[in-house]
PyMOL commands that place a pseudoatom at each C-alpha (Angstrom):
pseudoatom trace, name=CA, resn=UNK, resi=1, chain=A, elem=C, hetatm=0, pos=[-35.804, -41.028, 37.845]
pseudoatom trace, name=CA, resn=UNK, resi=2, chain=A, elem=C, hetatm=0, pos=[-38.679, -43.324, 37.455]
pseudoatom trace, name=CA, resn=UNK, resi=3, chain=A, elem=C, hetatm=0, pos=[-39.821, -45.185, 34.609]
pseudoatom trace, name=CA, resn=UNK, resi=4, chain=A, elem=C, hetatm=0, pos=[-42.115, -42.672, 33.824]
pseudoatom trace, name=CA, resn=UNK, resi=5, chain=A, elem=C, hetatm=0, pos=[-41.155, -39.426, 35.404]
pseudoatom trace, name=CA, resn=UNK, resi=6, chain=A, elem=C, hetatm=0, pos=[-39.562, -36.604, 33.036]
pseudoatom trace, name=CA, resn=UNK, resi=7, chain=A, elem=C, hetatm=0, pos=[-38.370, -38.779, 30.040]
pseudoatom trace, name=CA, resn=UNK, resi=8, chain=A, elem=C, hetatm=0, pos=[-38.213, -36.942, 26.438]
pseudoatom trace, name=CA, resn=UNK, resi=9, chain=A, elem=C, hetatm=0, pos=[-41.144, -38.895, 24.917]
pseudoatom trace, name=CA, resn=UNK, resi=10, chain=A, elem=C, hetatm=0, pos=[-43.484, -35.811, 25.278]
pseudoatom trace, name=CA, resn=UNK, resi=11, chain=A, elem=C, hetatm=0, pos=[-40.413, -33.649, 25.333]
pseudoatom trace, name=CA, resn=UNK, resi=12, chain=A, elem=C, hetatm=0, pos=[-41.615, -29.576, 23.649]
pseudoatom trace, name=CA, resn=UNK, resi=13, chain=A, elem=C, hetatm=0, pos=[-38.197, -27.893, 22.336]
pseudoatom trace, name=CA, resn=UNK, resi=14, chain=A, elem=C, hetatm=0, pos=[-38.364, -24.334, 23.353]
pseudoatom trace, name=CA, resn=UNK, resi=15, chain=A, elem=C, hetatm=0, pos=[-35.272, -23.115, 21.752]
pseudoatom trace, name=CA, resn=UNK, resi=16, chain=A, elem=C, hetatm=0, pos=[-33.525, -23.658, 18.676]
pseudoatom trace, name=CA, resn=UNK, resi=17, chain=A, elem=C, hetatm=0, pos=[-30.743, -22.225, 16.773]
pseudoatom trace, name=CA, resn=UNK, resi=18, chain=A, elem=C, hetatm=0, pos=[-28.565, -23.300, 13.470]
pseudoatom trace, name=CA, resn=UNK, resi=19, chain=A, elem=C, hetatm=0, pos=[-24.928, -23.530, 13.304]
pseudoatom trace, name=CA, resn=UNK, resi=20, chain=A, elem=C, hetatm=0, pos=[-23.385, -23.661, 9.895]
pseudoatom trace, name=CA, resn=UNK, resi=21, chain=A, elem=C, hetatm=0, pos=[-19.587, -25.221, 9.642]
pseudoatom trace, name=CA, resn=UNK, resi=22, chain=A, elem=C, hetatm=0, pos=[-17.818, -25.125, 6.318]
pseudoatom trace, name=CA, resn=UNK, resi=23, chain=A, elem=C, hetatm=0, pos=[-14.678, -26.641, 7.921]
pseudoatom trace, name=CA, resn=UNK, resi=24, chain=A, elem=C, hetatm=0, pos=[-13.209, -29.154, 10.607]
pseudoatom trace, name=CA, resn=UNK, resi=25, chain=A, elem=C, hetatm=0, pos=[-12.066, -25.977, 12.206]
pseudoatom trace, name=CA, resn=UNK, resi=26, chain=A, elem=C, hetatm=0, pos=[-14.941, -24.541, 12.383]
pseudoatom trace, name=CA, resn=UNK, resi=27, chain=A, elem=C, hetatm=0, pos=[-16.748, -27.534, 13.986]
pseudoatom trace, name=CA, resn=UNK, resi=28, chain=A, elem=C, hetatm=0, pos=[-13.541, -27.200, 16.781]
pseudoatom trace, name=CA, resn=UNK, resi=29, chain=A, elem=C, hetatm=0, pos=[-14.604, -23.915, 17.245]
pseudoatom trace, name=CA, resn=UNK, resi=30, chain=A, elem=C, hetatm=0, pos=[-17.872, -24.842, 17.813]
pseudoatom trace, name=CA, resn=UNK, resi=31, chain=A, elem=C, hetatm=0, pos=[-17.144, -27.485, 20.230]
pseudoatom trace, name=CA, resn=UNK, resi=32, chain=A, elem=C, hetatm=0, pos=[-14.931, -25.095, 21.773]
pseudoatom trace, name=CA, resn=UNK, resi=33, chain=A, elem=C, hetatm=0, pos=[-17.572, -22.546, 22.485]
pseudoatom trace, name=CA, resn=UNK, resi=34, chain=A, elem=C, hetatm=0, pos=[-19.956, -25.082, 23.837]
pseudoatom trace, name=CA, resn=UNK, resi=35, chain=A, elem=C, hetatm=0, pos=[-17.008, -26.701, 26.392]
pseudoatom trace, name=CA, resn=UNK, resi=36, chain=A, elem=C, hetatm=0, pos=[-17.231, -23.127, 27.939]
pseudoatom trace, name=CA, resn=UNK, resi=37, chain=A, elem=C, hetatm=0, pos=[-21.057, -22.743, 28.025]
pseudoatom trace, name=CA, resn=UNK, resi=38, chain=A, elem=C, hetatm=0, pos=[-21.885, -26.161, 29.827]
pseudoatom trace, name=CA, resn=UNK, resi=39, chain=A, elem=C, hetatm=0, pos=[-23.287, -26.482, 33.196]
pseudoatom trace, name=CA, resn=UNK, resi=40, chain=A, elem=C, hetatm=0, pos=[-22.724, -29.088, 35.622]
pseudoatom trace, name=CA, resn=UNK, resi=41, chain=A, elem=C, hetatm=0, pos=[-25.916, -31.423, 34.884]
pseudoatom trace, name=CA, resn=UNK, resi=42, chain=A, elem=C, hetatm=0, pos=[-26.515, -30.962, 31.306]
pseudoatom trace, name=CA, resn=UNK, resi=43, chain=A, elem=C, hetatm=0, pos=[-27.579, -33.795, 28.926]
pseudoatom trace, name=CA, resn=UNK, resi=44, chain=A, elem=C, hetatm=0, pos=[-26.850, -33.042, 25.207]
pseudoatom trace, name=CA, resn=UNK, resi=45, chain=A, elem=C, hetatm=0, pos=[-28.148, -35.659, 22.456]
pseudoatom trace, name=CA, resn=UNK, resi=46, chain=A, elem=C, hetatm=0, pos=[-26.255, -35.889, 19.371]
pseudoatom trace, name=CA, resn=UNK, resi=47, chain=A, elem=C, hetatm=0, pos=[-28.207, -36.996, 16.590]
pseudoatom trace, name=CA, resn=UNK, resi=48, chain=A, elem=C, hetatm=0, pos=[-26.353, -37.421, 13.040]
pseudoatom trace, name=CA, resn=UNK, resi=49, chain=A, elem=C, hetatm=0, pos=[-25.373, -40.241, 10.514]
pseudoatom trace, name=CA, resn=UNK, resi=50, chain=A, elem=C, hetatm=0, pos=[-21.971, -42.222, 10.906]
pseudoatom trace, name=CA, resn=UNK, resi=51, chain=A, elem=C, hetatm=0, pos=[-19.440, -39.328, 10.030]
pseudoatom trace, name=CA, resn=UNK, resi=52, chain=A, elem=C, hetatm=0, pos=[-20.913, -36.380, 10.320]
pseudoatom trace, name=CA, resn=UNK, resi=53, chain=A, elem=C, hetatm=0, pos=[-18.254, -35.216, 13.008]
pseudoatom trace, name=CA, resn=UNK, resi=54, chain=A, elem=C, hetatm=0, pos=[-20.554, -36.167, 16.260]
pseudoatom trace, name=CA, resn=UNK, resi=55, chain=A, elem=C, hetatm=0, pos=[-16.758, -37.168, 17.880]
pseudoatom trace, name=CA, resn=UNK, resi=56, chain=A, elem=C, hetatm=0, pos=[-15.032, -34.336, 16.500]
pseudoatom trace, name=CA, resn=UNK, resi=57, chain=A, elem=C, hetatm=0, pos=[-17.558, -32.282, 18.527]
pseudoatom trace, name=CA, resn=UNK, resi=58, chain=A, elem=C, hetatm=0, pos=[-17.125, -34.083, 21.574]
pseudoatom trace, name=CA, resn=UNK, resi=59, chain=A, elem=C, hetatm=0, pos=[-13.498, -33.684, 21.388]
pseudoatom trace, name=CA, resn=UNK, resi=60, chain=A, elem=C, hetatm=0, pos=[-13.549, -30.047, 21.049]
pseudoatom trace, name=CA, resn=UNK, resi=61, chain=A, elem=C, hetatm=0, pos=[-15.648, -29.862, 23.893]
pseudoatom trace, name=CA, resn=UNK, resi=62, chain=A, elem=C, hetatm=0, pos=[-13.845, -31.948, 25.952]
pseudoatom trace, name=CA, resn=UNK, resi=63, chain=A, elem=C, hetatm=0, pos=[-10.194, -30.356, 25.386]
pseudoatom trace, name=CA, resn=UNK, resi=64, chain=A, elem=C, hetatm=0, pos=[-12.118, -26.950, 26.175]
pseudoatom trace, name=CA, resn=UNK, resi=65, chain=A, elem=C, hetatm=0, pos=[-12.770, -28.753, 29.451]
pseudoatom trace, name=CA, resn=UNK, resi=66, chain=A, elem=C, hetatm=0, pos=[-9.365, -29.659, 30.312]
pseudoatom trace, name=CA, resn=UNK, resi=67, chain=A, elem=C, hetatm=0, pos=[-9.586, -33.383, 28.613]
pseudoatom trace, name=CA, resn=UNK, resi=68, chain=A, elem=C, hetatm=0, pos=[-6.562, -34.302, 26.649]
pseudoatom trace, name=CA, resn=UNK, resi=69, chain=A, elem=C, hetatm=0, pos=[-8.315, -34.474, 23.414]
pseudoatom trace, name=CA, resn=UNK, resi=70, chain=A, elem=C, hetatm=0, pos=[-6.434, -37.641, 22.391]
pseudoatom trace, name=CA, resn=UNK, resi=71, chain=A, elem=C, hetatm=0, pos=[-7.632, -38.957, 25.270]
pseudoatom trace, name=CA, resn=UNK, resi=72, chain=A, elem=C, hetatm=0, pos=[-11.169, -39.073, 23.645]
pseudoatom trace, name=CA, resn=UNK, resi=73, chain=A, elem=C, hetatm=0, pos=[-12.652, -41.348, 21.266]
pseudoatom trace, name=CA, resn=UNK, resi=74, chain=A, elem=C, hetatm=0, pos=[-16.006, -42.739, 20.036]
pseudoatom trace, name=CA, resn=UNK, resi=75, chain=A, elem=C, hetatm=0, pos=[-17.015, -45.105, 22.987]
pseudoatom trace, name=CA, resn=UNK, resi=76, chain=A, elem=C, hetatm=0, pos=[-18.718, -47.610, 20.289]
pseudoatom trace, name=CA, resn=UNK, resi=77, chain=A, elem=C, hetatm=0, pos=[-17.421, -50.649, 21.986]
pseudoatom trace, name=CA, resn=UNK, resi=78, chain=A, elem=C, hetatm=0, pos=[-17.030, -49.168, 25.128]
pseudoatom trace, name=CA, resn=UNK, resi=79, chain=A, elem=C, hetatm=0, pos=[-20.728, -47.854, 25.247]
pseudoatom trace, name=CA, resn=UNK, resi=80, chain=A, elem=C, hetatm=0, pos=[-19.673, -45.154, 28.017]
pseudoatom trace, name=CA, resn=UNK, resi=81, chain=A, elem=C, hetatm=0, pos=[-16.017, -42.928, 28.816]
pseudoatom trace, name=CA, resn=UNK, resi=82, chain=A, elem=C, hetatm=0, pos=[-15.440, -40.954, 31.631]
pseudoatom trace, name=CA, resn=UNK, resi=83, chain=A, elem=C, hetatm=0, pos=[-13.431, -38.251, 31.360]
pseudoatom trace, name=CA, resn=UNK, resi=84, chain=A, elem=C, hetatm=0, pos=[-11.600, -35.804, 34.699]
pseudoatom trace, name=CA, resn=UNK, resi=85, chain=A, elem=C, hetatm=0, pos=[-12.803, -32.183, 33.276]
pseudoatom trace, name=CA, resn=UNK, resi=86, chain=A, elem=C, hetatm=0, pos=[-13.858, -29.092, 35.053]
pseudoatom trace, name=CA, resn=UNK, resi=87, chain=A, elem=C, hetatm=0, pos=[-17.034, -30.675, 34.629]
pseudoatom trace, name=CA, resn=UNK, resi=88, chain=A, elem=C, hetatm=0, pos=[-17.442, -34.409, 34.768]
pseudoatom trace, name=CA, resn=UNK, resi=89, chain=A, elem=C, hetatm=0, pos=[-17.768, -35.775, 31.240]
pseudoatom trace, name=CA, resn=UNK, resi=90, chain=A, elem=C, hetatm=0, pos=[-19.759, -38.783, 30.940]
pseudoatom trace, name=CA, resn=UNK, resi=91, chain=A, elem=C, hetatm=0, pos=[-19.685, -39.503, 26.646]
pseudoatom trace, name=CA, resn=UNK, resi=92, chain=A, elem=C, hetatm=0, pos=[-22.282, -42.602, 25.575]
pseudoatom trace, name=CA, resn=UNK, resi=93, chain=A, elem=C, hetatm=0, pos=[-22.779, -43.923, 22.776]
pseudoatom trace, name=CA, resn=UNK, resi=94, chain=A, elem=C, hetatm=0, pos=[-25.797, -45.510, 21.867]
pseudoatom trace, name=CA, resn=UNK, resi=95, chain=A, elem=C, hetatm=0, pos=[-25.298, -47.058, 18.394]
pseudoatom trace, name=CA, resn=UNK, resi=96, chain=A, elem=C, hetatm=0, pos=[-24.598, -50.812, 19.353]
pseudoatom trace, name=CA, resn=UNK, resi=97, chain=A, elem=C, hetatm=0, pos=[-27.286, -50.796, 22.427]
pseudoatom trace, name=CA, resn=UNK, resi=98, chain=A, elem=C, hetatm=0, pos=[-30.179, -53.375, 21.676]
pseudoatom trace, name=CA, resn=UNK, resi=99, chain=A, elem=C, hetatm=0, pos=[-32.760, -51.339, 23.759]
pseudoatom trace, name=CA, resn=UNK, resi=100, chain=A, elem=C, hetatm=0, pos=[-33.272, -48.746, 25.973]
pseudoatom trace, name=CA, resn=UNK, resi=101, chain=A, elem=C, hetatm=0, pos=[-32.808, -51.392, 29.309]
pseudoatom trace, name=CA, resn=UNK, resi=102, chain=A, elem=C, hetatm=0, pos=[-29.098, -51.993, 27.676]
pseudoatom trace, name=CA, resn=UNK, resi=103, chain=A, elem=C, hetatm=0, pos=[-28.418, -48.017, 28.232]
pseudoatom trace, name=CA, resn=UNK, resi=104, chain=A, elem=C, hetatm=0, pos=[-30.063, -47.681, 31.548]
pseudoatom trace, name=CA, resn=UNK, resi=105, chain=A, elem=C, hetatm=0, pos=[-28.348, -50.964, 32.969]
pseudoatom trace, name=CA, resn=UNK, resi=106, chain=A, elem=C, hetatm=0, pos=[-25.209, -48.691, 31.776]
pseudoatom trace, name=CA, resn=UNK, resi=107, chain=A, elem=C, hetatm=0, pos=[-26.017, -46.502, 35.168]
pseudoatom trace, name=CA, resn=UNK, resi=108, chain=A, elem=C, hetatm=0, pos=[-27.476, -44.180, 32.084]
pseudoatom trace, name=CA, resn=UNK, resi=109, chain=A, elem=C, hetatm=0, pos=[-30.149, -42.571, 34.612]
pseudoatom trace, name=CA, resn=UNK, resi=110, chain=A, elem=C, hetatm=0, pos=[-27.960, -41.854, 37.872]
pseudoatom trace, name=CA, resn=UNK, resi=111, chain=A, elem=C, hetatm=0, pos=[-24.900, -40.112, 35.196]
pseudoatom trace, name=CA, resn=UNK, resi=112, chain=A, elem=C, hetatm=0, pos=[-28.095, -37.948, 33.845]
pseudoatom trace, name=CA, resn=UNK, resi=113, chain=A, elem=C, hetatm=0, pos=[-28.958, -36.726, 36.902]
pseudoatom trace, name=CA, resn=UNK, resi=114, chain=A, elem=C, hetatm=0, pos=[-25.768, -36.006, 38.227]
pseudoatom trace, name=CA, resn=UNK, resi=115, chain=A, elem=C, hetatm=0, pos=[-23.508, -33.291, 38.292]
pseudoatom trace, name=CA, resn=UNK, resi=116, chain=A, elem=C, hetatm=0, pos=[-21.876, -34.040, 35.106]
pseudoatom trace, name=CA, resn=UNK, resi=117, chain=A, elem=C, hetatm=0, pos=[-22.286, -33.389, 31.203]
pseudoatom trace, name=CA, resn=UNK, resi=118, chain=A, elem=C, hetatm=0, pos=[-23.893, -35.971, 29.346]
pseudoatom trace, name=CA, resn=UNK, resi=119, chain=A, elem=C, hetatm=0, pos=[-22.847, -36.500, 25.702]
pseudoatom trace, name=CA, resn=UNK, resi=120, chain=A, elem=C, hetatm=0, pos=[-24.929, -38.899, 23.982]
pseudoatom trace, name=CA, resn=UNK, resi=121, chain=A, elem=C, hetatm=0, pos=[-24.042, -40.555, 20.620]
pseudoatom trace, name=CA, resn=UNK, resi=122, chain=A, elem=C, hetatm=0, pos=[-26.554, -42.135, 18.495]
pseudoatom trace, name=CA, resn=UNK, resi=123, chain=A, elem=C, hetatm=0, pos=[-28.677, -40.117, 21.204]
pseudoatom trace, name=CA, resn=UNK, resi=124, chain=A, elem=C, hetatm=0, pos=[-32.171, -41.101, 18.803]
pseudoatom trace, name=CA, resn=UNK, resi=125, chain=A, elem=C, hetatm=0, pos=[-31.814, -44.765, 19.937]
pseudoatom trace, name=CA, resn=UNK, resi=126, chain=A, elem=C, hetatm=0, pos=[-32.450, -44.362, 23.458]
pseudoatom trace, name=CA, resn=UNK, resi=127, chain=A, elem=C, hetatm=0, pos=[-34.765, -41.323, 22.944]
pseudoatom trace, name=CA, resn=UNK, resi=128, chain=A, elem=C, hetatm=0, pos=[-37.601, -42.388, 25.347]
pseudoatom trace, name=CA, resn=UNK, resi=129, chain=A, elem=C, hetatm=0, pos=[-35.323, -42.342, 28.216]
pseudoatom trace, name=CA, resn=UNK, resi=130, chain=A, elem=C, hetatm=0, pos=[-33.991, -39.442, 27.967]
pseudoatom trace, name=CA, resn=UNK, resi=131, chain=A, elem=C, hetatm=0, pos=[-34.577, -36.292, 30.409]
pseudoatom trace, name=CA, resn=UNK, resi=132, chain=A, elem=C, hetatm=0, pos=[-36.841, -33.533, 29.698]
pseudoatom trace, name=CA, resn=UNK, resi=133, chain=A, elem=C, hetatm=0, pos=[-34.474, -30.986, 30.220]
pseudoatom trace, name=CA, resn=UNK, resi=134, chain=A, elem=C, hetatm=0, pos=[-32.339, -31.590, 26.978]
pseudoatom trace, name=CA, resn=UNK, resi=135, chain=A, elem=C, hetatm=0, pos=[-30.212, -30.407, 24.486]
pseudoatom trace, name=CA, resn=UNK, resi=136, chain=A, elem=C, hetatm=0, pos=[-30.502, -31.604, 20.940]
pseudoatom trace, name=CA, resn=UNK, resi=137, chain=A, elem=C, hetatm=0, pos=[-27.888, -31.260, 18.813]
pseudoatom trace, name=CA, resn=UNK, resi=138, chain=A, elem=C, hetatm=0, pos=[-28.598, -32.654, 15.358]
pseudoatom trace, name=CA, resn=UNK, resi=139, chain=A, elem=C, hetatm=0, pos=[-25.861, -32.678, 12.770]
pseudoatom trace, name=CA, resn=UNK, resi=140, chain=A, elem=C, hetatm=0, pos=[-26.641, -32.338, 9.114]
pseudoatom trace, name=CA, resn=UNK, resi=141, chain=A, elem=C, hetatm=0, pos=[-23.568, -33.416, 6.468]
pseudoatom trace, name=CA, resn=UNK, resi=142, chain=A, elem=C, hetatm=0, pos=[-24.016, -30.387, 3.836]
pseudoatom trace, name=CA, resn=UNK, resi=143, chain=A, elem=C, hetatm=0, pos=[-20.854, -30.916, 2.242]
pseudoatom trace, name=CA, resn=UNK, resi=144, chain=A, elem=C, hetatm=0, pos=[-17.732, -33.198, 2.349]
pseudoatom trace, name=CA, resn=UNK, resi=145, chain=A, elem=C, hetatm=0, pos=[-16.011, -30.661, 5.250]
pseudoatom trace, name=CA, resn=UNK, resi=146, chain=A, elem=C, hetatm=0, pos=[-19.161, -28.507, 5.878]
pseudoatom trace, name=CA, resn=UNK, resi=147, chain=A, elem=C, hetatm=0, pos=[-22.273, -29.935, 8.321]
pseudoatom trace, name=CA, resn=UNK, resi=148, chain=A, elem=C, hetatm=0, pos=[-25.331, -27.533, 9.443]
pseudoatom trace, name=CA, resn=UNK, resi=149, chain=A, elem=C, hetatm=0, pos=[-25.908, -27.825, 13.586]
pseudoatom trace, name=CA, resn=UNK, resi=150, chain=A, elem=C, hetatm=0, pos=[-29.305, -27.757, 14.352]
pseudoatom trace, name=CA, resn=UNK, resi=151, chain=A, elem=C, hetatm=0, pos=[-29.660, -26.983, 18.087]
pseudoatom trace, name=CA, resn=UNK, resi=152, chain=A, elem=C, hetatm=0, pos=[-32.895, -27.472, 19.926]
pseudoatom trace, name=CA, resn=UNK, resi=153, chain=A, elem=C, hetatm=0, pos=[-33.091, -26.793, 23.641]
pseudoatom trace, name=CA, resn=UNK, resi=154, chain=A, elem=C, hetatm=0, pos=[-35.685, -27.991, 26.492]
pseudoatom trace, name=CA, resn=UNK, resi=155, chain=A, elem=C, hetatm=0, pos=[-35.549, -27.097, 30.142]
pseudoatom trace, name=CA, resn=UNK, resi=156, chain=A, elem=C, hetatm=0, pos=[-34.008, -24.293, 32.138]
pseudoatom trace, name=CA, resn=UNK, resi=157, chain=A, elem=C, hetatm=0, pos=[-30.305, -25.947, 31.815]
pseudoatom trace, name=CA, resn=UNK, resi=158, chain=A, elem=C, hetatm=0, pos=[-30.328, -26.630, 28.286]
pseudoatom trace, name=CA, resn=UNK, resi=159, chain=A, elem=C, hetatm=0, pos=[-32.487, -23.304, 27.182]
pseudoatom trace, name=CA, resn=UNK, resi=160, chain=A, elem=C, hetatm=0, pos=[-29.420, -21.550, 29.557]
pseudoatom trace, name=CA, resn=UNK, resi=161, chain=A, elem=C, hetatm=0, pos=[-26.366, -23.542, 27.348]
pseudoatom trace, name=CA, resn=UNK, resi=162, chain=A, elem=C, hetatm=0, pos=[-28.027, -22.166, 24.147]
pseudoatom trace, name=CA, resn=UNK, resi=163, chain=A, elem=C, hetatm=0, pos=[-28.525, -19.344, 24.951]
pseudoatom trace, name=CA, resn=UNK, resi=164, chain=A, elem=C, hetatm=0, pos=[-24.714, -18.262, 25.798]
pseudoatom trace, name=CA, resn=UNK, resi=165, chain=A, elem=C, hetatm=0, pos=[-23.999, -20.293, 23.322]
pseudoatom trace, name=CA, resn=UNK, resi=166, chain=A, elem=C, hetatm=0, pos=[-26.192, -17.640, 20.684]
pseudoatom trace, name=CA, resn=UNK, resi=167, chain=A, elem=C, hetatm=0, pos=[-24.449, -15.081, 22.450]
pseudoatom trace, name=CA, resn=UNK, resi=168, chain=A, elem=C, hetatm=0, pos=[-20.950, -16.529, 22.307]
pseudoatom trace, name=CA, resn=UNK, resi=169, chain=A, elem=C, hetatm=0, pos=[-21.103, -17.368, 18.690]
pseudoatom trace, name=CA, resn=UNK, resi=170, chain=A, elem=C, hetatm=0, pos=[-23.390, -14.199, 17.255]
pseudoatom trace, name=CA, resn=UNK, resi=171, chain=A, elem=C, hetatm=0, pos=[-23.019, -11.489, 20.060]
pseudoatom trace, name=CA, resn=UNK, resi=172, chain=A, elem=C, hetatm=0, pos=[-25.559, -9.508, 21.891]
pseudoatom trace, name=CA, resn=UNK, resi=173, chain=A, elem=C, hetatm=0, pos=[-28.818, -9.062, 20.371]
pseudoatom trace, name=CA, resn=UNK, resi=174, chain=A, elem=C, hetatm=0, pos=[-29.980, -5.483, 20.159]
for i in range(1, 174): cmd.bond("trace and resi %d" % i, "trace and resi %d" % (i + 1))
show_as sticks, trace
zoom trace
């Protein structure tokens, strides 16, 4: 990807959908769901405020893709894990980058474009990079165990993930 070819800065969300969790097990089930509805090249940004359960999420997801959920952690210091899935897992986080030429030098562009899942952290601080075909996941803290999801989807891989996802979590649509 170039430095200007398909980056998010002019990115138009297509899809969206809301998720309300009133639990921890509810957000498992969540990230459950999603483990089975990713594609091989997906990039998901995770947008929400320290705590509002943007690990738990990717834990869920990962043990739904064969990861030993113990296995995975916030990569704050680490800045990037890799996990063995069905899928590839490559899991960012973003929080501690100075710049956007921090998360590239990270290999950030090839892992986007390859036949992996992307989970960024703290996905809002590297924003401009990001690819055009995205999912956002923004997580909203509604309660002290209950967060609202607020999914937005760009791109034929993304709009795809939401839309089993929809179906998955609210059934077929008359």
């Amino acid at each position: 990807m170039g430095p200007n070819s398909s980056h998010s800065s002019d990115l138009r969300f297509s899809g969206s959908f809301e998720f309300c969790s009133n639990s921890e097990q509810s957000t498992e089930t969540l990230g459950t769901v999603l483990g089975g509805v990713f594609e091989a090249g997906v990039v998901v940004a995770l947008v929400g405020e320290l705590g509002s359960g943007k690990t738990r999420l990717v834990q869920a997801i990962a043990a739904e893709m064969g990861v030993d959920r113990r296995l995975v952690n916030s990569p704050t210091f680490i800045l990037i894990q890799e996990y063995d899935a069905r899928i590839p897992i490559y899991h960012f986080d973003a929080y501690r980058l100075h710049d956007t030429d921090e998360f590239l030098e990270l290999g950030a562009n090839e892992l986007m474009e390859s036949d992996g899942v992307c989970l960024i952290e703290w996905a809002d601080h590297v924003a401009g990079v990001l690819p055009k075909d995205l999912l956002r996941i923004e997580i909203e803290i509604t309660g002290t165990q209950s967060r609202l999801f607020h999914f937005t989807a760009a791109g034929p891989k993304s709009e795809g993930v939401l839309a089993r996802l929809r179906q998955k979590l609210t059934g077929p649509t008359s």
